[in-house]
ROPA-915561 format. One line per field, with one value per residue (C-alpha): residue number from 1; x, y, z. Coordinates in nm, 4 decimals, always signed. Example, Ala and Ser with C-alpha at 12.3 -4.5 7.8 and 13.67 -1.06 7.14 Angstrom:
residues 2
nr <- [1,2]
X <- [+1.2300,+1.3670]
Y <- [-0.4500,-0.1060]
Z <- [+0.7800,+0.7140]
end
This chain:
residues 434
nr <- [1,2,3,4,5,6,7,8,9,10,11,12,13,14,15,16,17,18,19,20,21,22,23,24,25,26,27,28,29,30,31,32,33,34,35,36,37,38,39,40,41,42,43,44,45,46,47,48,49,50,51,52,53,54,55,56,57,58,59,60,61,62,63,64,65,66,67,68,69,70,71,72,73,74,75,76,77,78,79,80,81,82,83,84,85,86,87,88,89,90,91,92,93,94,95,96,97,98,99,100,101,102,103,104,105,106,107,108,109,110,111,112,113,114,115,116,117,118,119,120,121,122,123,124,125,126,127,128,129,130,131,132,133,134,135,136,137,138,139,140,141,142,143,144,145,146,147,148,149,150,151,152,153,154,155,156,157,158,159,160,161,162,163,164,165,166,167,168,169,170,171,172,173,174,175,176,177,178,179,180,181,182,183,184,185,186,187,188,189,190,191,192,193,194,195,196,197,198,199,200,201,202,203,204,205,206,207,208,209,210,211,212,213,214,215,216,217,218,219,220,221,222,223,224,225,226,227,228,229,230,231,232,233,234,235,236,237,238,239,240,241,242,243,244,245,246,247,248,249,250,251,252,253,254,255,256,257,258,259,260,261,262,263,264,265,266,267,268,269,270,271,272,273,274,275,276,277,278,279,280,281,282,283,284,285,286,287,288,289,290,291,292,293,294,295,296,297,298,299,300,301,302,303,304,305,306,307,308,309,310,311,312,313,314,315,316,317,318,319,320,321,322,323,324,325,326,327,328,329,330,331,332,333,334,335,336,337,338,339,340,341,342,343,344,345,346,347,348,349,350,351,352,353,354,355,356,357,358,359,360,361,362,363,364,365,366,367,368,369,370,371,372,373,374,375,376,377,378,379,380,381,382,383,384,385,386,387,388,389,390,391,392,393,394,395,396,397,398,399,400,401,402,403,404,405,406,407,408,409,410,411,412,413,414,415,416,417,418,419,420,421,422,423,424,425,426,427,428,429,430,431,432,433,434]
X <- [+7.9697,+8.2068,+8.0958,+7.7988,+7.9092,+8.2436,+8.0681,+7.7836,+8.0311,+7.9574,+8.2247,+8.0988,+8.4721,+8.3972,+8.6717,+8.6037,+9.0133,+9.2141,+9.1582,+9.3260,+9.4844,+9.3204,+8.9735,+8.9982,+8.6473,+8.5037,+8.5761,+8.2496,+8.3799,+8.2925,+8.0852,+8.0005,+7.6583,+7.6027,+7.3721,+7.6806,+7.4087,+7.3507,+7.6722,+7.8099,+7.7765,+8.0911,+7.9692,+8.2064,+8.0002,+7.8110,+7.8353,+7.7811,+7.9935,+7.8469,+7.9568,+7.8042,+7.6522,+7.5973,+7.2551,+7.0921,+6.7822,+6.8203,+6.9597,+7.0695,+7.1435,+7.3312,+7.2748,+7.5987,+7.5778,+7.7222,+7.4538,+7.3723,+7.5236,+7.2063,+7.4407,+7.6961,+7.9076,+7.8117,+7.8309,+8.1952,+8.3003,+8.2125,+8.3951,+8.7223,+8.7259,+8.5578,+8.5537,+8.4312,+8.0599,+8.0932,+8.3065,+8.3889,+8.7501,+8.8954,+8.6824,+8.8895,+8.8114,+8.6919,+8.5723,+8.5452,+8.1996,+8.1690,+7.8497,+7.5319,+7.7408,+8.0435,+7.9959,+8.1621,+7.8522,+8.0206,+8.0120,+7.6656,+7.4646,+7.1535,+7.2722,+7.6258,+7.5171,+7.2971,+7.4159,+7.5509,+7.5399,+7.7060,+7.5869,+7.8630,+7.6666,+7.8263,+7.4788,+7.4885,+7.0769,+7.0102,+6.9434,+6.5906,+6.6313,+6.4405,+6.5025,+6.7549,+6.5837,+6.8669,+7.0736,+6.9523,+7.1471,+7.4647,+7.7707,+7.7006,+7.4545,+7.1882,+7.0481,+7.0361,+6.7155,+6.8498,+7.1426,+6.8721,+6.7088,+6.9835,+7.1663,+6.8761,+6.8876,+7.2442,+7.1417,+6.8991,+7.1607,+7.2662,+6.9327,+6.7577,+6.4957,+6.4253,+6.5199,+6.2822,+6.3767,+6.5446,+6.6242,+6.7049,+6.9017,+7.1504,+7.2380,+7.2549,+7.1644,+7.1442,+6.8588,+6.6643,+6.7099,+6.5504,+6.2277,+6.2233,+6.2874,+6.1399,+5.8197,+5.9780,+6.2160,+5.9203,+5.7389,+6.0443,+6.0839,+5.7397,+5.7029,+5.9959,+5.7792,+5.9809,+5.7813,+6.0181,+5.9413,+6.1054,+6.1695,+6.3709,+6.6310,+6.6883,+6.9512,+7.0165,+6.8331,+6.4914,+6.5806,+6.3894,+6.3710,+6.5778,+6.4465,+6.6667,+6.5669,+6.7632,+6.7632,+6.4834,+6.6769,+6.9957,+7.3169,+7.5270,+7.7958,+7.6975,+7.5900,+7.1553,+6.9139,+6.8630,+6.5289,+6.6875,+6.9149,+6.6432,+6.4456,+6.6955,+6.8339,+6.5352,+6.5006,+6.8763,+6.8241,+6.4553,+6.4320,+6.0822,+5.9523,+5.6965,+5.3607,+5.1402,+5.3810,+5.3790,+4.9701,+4.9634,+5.1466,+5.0887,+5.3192,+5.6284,+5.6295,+5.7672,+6.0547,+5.8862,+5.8730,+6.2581,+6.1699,+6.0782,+5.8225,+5.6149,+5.6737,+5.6683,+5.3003,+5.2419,+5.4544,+5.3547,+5.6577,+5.7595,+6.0658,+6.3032,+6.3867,+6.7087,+6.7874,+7.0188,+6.7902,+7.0885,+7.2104,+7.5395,+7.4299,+7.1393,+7.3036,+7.6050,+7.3014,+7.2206,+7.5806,+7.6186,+7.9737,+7.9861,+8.3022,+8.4523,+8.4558,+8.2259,+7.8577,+7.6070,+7.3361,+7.0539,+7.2585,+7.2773,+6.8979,+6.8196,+6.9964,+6.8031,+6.4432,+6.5805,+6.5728,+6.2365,+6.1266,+6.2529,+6.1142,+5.7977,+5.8532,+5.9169,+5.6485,+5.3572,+5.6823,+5.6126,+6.0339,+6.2392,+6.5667,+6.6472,+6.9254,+6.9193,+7.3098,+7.5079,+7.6215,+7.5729,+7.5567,+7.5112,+7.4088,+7.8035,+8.0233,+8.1932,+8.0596,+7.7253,+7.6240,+7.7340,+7.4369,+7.1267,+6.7852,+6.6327,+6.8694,+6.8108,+7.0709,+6.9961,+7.1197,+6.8273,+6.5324,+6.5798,+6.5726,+6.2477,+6.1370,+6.1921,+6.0187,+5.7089,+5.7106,+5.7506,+5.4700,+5.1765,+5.3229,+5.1770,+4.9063,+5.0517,+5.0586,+5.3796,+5.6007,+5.5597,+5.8492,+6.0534,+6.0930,+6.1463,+5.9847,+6.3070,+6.2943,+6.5172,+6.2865,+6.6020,+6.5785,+6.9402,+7.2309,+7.4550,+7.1820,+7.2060,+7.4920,+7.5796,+7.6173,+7.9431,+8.1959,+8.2453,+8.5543,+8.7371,+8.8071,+9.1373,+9.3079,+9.1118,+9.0206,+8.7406,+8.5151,+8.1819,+7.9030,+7.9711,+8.3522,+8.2465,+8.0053,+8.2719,+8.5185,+8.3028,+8.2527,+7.9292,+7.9163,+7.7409,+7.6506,+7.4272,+7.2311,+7.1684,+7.4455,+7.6813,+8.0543,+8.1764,+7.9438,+7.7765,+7.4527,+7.1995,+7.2227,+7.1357,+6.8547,+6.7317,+6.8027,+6.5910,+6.3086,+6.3401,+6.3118,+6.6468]
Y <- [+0.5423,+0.8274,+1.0483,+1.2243,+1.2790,+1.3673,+1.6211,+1.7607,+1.8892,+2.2493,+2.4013,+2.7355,+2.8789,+3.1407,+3.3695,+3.7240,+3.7688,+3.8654,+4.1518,+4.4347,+4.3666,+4.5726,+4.4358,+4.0518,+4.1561,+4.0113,+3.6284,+3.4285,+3.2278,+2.8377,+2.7751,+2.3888,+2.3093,+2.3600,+1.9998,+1.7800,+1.4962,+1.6638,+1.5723,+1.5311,+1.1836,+1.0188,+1.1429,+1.5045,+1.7791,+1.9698,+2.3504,+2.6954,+3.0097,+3.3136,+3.6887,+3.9520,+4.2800,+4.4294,+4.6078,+4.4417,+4.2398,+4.0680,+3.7130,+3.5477,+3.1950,+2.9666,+2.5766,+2.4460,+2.1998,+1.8906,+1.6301,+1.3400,+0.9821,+0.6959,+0.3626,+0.2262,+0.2477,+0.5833,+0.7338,+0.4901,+0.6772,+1.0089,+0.9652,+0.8899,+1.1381,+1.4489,+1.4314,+1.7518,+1.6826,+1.4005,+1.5478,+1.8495,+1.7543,+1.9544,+2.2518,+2.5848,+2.7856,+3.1128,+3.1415,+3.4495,+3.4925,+3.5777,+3.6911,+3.7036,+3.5951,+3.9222,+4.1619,+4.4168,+4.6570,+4.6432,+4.2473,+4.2709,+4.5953,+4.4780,+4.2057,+4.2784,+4.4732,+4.1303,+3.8527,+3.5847,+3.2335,+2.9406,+2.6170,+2.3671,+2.0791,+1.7676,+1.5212,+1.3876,+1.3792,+1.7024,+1.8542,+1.6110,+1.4248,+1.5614,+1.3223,+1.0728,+0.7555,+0.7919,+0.6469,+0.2867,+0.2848,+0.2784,+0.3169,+0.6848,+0.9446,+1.1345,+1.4763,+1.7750,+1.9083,+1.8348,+2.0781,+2.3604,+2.3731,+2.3754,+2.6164,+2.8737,+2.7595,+2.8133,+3.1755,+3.3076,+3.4594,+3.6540,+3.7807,+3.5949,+3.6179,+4.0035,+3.9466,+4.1462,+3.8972,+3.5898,+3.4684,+3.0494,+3.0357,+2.7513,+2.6558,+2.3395,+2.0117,+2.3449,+2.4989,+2.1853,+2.1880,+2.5558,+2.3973,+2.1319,+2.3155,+2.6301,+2.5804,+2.3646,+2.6983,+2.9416,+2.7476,+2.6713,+3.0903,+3.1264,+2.9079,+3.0705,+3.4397,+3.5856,+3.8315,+3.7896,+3.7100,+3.4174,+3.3842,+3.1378,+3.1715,+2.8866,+2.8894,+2.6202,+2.3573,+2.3281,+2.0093,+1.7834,+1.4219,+1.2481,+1.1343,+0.8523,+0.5130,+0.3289,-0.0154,+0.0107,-0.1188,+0.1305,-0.1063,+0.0113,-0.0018,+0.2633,+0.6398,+0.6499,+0.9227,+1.1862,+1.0071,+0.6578,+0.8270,+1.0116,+0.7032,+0.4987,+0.7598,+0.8322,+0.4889,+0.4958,+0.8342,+0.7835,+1.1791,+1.3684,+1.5246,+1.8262,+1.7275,+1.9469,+1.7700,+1.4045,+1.4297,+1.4883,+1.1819,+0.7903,+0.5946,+0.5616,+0.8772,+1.0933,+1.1451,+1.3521,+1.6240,+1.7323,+1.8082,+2.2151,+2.1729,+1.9461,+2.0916,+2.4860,+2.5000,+2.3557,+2.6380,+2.9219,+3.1045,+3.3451,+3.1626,+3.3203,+3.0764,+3.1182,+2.8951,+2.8317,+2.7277,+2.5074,+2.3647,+2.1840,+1.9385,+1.8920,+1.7594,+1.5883,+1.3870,+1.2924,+1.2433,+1.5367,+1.7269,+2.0601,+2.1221,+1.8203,+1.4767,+1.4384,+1.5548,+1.3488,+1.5270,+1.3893,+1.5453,+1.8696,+1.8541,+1.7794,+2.0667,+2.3012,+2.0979,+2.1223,+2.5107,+2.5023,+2.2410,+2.4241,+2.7993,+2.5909,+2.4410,+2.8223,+2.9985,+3.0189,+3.0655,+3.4302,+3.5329,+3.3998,+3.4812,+3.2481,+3.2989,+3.1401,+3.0169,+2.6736,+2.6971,+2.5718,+2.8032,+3.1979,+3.3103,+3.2534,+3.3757,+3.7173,+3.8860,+3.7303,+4.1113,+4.0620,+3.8625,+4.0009,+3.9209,+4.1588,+4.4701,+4.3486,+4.1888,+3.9243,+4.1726,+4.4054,+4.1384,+4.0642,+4.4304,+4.4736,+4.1416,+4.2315,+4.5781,+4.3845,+4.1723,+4.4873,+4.6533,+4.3738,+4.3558,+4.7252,+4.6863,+4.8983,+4.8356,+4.7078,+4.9715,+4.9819,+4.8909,+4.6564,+4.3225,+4.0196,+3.7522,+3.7651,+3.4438,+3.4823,+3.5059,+3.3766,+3.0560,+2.8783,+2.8093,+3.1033,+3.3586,+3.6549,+3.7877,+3.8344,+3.4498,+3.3032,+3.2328,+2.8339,+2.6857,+2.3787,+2.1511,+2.0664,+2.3654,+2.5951,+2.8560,+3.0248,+2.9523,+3.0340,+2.8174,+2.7224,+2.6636,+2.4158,+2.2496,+2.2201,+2.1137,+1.8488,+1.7116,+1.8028,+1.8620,+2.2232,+2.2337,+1.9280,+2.1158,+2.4077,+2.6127,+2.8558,+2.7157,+3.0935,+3.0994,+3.4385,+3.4601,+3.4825,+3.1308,+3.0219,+3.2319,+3.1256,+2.7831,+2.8149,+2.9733,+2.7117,+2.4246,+2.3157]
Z <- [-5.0674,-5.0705,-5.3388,-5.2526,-4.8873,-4.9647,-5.2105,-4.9932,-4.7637,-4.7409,-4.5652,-4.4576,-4.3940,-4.6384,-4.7078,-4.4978,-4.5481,-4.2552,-4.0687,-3.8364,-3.5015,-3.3586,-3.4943,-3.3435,-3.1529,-3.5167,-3.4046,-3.2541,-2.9582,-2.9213,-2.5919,-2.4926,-2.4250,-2.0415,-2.0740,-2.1495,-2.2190,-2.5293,-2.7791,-3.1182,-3.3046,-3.1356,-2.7727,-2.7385,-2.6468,-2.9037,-2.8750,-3.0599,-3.1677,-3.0286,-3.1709,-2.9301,-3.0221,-2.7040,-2.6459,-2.9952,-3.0094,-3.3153,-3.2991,-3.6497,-3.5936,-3.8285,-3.8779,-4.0516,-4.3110,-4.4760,-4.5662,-4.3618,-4.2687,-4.2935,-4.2060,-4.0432,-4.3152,-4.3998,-4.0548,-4.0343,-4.3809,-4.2513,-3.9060,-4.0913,-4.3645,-4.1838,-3.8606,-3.8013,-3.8931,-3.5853,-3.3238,-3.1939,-3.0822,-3.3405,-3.3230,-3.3007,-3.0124,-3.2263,-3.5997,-3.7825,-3.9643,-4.3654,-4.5549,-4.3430,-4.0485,-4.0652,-3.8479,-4.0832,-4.2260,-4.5594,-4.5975,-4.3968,-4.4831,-4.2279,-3.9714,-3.8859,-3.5558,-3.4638,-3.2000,-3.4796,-3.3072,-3.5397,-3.4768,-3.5717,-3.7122,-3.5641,-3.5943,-3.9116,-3.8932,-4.0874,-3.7370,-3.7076,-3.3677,-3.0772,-2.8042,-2.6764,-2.8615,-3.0894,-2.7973,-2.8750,-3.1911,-3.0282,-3.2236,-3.2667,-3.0869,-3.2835,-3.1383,-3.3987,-3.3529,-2.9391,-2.9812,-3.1172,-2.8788,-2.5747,-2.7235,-2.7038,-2.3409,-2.3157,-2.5233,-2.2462,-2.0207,-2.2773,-2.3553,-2.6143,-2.4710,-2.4885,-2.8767,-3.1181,-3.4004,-3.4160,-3.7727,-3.7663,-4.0817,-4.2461,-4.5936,-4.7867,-4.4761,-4.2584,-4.4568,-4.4383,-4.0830,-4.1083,-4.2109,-3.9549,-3.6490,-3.7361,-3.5414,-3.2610,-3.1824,-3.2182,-2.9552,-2.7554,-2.7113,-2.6779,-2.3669,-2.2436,-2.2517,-2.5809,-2.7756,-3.0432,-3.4089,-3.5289,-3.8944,-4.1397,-4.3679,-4.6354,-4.8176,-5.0963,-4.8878,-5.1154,-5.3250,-5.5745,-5.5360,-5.7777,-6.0965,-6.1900,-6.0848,-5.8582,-5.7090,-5.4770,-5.1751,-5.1974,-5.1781,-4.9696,-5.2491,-5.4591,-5.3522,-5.2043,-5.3801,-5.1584,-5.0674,-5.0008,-4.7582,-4.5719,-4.5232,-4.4079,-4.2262,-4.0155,-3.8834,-3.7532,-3.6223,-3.4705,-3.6361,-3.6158,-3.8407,-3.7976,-3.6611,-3.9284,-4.2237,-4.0735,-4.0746,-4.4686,-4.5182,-4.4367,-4.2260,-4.3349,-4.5770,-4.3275,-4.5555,-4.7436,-4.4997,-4.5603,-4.9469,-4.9237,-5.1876,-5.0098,-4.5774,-4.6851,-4.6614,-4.3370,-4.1869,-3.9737,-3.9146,-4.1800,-4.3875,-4.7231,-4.9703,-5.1113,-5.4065,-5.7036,-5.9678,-6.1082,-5.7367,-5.7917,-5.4974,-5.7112,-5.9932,-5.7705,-5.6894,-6.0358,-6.1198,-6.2616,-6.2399,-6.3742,-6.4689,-6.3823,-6.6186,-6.9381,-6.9900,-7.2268,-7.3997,-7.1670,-6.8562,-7.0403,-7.1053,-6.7257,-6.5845,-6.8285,-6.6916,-6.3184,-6.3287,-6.4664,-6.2214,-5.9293,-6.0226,-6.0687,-5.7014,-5.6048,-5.7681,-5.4556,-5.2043,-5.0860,-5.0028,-5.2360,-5.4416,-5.7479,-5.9157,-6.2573,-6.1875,-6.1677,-5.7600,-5.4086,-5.0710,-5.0927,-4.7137,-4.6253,-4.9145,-4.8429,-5.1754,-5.1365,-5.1916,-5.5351,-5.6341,-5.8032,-5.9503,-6.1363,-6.0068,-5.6604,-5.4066,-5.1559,-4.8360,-4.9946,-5.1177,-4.7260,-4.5394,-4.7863,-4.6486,-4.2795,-4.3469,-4.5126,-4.1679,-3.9766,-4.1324,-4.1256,-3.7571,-3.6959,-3.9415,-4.1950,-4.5533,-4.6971,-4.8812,-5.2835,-5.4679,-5.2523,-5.3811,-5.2230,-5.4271,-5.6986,-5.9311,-6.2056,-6.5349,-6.7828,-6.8544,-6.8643,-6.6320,-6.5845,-6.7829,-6.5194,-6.5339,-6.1537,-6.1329,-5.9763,-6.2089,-6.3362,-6.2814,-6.4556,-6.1807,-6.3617,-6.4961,-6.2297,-6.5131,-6.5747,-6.8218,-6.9489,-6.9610,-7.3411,-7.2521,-6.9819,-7.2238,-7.5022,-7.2642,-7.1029,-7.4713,-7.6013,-7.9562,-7.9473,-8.3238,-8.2409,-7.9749,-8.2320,-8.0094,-8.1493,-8.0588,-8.0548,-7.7902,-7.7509,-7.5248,-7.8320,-7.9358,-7.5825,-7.6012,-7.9660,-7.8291,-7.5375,-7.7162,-7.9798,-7.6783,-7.7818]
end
């Protein structure tokens, strides 16, 4: 069973590197949840990190994420192994925020003067469960969609609710928890008189559903499709999906409400899609290792019709930023400024973004020439040069995409490929529908 979770781990601890003495102000200190009814999978109480900028009124909070248990033996495997994502036992009282969540201006151009909240994700339910049904289950509890919304409770005496914008964000189980609770926290801080705008930030939660066929009835043996494991999952959990979603679908289709593709439309709240066309969880699902054991030409020929698939998926998504790039998780990495589409960052394609918002806000017309709908036009993994570099899992060098595909045994001449491996022969290839 191990595999995928151990894999879909995402540990945000990105590296921010250590910082002045004098400076310790960065670090976002762990508060429990005042409602102690409200806990982690193994009963502890759940809670949030909370960085505050005095006298701001935007909020930026971050769903954590790390997949899902759907089982007993899953949830059992998960306990043991990483215990985190179950209990907050072990939780350190502060934790100092990298990427969108650093409150240095260089790491962060536009949110590092916002209250950054970090929502430790300790429910194992891709934050879906809105009330304490999940309590019938027994062995563990089930509330992530619970802890939402009482730490937005917990949030109003320090003045949430006078917030101009609140931006729910989370990458990889987190960003599908974006698009499930977006709506539930806009009207949560609407009944509670907000004026504020709430938005969503998705980052590297918008899969596919798997294409391979599995045994229909998901052994517990062998690793579940991502769709196998939400099923199942959601009748351990007793996890809700959105009301405008569930109504597309017949009973017992609600799964298909934590695919992006299919819940994006029935959203009201503004939401940024931010997406690896080449997701490594992606292809972790399909068995796929990128630089790990060996790769077989049908492998190498579904990672080039993934990216297609998913710019396809992507194309009628109005904020989005692609990168054509083998990788998992962006929002949190400390040079996530690096990154570009078309000669425009991610900490930009969002300020023109907010600025778009801003201006239909006031019925103004949206500045010319800031882009924020940035899908990568190359067609290949690792094609825009900004991507992250690949790394052999064994010798921990760096290779380039060729390397990796000589090194995981492909025979390149077969594929039409140059083995000296410039960038032109990808591109005839690709042209040539190699």
């Amino acid at each position: 069973t191990g595999t995928l979770l151990s894999h879909l781990v995402t540990a945000q601890e990105g590296g921010a590197g250590t910082r002045g003495a004098g400076q310790q102000t960065d670090d976002m200190r762990l508060h429990y949840l005042t409602n102690t009814q409200v806990t982690c999978n193994d009963g502890t109480a759940a809670g949030f990190y909370l960085k505050e900028f005095r006298g701001s009124r935007r909020w930026l909070l971050f769903l954590e994420g790390g997949w899902c248990c759907y089982s007993r033996e899953t949830c059992d495997y998960r306990y043991q192994n990483i215990p985190r994502l179950m209990s907050s036992s072990g939780w350190p009282e502060t934790k100092r925020g990298s990427g969108i969540l650093s409150s240095q201006a260089e790491e962060n151009p536009h949110w590092h003067n916002a209250n950054i909240v970090f929502i430790p994700y300790c429910s194992s339910d891709v934050w879906s469960v809105t009330s304490y049904l999940s309590l019938l289950s027994a062995e563990y509890n089930f509330m992530g969609s619970l802890i939402i919304r009482e730490v937005i409770k917990d949030l109003i005496p320090k003045g949430i609710k006078q917030a101009k914008v609140v931006m729910l964000s989370g990458s990889s189980a987190g960003g599908t928890g974006v698009l499930l609770n977006i709506e539930r926290v806009a009207s949560q801080l609407q009944q509670l008189g907000a004026e504020a705008q709430v938005r969503g930030l998705v980052d590297s939660g918008w899969f596919l559903e798997s294409k391979q066929q599995r045994s229909p009835n998901c052994p517990e043996t062998v690793s579940c499709s991502p769709e196998d494991a939400i099923k199942i999952g959601l009748r351990l959990w007793n996890g809700v999906v959105p009301d405008r979603c569930r109504q597309l679908f017949k009973r017992g289709e609600e799964w298909k409400c934590f695919f992006g593709h299919r819940l994006y439309s029935t959203l009201t709240s503004p939401v940024f899609i931010v997406q690896w066309l080449f997701d490594e969880e992606q292809l972790r699902v399909e068995n796929i290792y990128i630089g790990g054991q060996s790769m077989s030409e049908e492998q190498w020929q579904y990672i080039q019709n993934l990216g297609l698939e998913l710019k396809n998926s992507l194309r009628d998504v109005t904020a989005v930023f692609a990168p054509s790039c083998l990788s998992h998780t962006l929002i949190t990495k400390s040079n996530w400024t690096n990154f570009q589409v078309r000669g425009t960052s991610l900490p930009r394609a969002l300020q023109c973004w907010d600025r778009s918002l801003e201006a239909i806000r006031n019925n103004r017309t949206p500045a010319k020439g800031c882009p924020f709908h940035l899908l990568d036009t190359c067609q290949w993994p690792q094609c825009n040069p900004t991507c992250p570099a690949l790394v052999d899992k064994t010798t921990q060098q760096e290779l380039t995409l060729l390397q990796m595909l000589v090194a995981m045994g492909l025979d390149l001449q077969r594929l039409g490929l140059d083995p000296q491996g410039d960038a032109d022969s990808l591109v005839s290839m690709v042209r040539n529908g190699g």
